[in-house]
N, C-alpha and C positions, 0 to 999 in steps of 0.2 A: 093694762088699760090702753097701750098702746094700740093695739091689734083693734082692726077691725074686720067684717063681714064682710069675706073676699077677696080678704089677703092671703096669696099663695104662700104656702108656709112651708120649709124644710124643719124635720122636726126625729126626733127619739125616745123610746120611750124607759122606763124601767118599771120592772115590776107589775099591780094591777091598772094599765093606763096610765100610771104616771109620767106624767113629760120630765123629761130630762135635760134636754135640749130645745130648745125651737128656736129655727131662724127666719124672718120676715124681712120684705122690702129688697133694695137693692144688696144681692149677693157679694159685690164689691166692698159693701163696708160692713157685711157681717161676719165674712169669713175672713180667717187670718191671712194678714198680709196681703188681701184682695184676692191672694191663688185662685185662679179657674175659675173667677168671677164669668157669669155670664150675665149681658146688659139687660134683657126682657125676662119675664117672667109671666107665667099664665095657665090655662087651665084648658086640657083637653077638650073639645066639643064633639069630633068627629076623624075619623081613622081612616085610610081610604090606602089602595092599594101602591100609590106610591105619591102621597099626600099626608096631611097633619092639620086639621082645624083648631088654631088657638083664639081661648078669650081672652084679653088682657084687659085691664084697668083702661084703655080707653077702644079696642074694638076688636072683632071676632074678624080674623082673617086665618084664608087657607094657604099651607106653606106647603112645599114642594121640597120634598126627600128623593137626593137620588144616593147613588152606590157611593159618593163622597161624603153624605152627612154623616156624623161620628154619634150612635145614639147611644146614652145611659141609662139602664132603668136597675138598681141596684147591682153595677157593673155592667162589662159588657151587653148589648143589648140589639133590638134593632126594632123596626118599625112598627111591625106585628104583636108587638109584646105590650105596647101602648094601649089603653084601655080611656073610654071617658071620663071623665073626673080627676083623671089624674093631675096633678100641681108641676107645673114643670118650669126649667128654666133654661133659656136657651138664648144663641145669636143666630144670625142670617147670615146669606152672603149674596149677593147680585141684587135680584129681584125678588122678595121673598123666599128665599131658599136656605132651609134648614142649613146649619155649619155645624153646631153642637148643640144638642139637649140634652139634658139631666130631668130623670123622673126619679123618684124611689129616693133610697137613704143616702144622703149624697154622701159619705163615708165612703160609701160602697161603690161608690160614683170617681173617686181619687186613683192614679195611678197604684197599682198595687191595693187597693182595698175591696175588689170584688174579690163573691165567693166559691172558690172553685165546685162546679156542679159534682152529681154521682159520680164515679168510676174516672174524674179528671184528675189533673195534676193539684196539687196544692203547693202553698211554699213556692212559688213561684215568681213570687214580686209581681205577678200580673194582674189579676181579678177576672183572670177568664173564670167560662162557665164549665170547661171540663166537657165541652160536646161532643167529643168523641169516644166516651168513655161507652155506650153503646149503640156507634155510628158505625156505619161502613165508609172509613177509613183511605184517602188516596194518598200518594204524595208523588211528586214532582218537583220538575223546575219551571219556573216562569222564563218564556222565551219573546213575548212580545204581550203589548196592550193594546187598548180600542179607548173610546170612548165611556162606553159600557160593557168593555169583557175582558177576558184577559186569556190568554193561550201560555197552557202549561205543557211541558214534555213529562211523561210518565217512562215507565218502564216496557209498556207496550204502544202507547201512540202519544202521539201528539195532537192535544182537542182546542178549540175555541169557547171559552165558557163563556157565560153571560153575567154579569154583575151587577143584582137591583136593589134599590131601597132596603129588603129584606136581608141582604146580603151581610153577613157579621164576619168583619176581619181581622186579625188581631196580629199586630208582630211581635217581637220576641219578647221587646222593652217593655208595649202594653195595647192601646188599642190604635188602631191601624183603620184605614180606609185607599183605597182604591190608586189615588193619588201618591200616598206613602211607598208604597210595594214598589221594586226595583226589578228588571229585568234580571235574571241567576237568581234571585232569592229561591231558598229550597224549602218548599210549602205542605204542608197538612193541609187537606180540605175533605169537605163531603159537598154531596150533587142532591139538587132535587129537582122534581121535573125534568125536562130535558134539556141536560147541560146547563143547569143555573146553581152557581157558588150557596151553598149554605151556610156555611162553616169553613173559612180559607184562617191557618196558622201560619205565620212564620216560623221557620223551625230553630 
């Protein structure tokens, strides 16, 4: 009787619809010991190429994703993968700028509890998605960064990639962004378009 009309809900289910779970209101006092509490919560309105429209309980604003914000949509994840109506929950950082979101089961959203994709690694303690499992496949070192890119040495060159919103990275321990990543880390990644990170692993 709690619950009202509008309440962004983390939730699970068993069986035909039956809930199992559901968590409402501030994340901080329903999950244990507060872990990975994040302060807002809200609802998708609008998805944009490197943008985030949320509704919350008191107003609809657009948030700003760049190659630093860490997204979860039942594990690893990233901007594109977000859909309207999604339930989310999230913090900022400067001036409306995404820091972390959780969409999806947030189980799955915890170090180590995503699900490794097709033809990935499992057993990992990570909760990657396994995206290279039928990727075309780079690896390198990292020899310097940018603001938005980062320059890997390969085996035959050395490039300047680009690193956006889209961009999904993951280190060894669990999820990773932009900022995280060290000069010599020796990387897994895949490209798309021209020279833009898709898929960067720490190996």
């Amino acid at each position: 009787s709690a619950l009202k009309v509008g309440d962004a809900v983390i939730f699970s289910t068993s069986g035909n619809n039956v809930i199992a779970k559901l968590l409402a209101g501030t994340e901080a006092m329903t999950m244990p010991g507060g872990m990975h509490a994040l302060g807002k919560s809200g609802t998708v309105t609008a998805v944009g190429t490197a943008s985030v429209t949320i509704k919350t309980a008191t107003a609809t604003t657009v948030y700003t994703v760049t190659a630093d914000s860490d997204i979860d949509k039942n594990g690893e994840s990233k901007l594109s993968a977000l859909k309207v109506g999604d339930a989310v929950r999230f913090t900022t950082t400067g001036t409306n700028v995404i820091d972390k979101l959780h969409a999806g089961t947030e189980s799955l959203n915890m170090p180590g509890g995503g699900r490794g994709g097709p033809g990935g690694r499992h057993g990992d303690g990570h909760g990657g998605r396994g995206w290279y499992g039928n990727a075309a496949q780079n690896s390198g070192t990292i020899t310097a960064f940018g603001a938005s890119s980062i320059t890997i040495k390969t085996s035959t060159a050395t490039t300047v990639y680009t690193v956006n919103a889209n961009s999904d990275m993951d280190l060894a321990t669990g999820e990773g962004t932009l900022a995280k990543l060290k000069v010599g880390d020796s990387v897994l990644f895949t490209v798309t378009g021209t020279n833009v990170i898709d898929h960067l692993r720490v190996k």
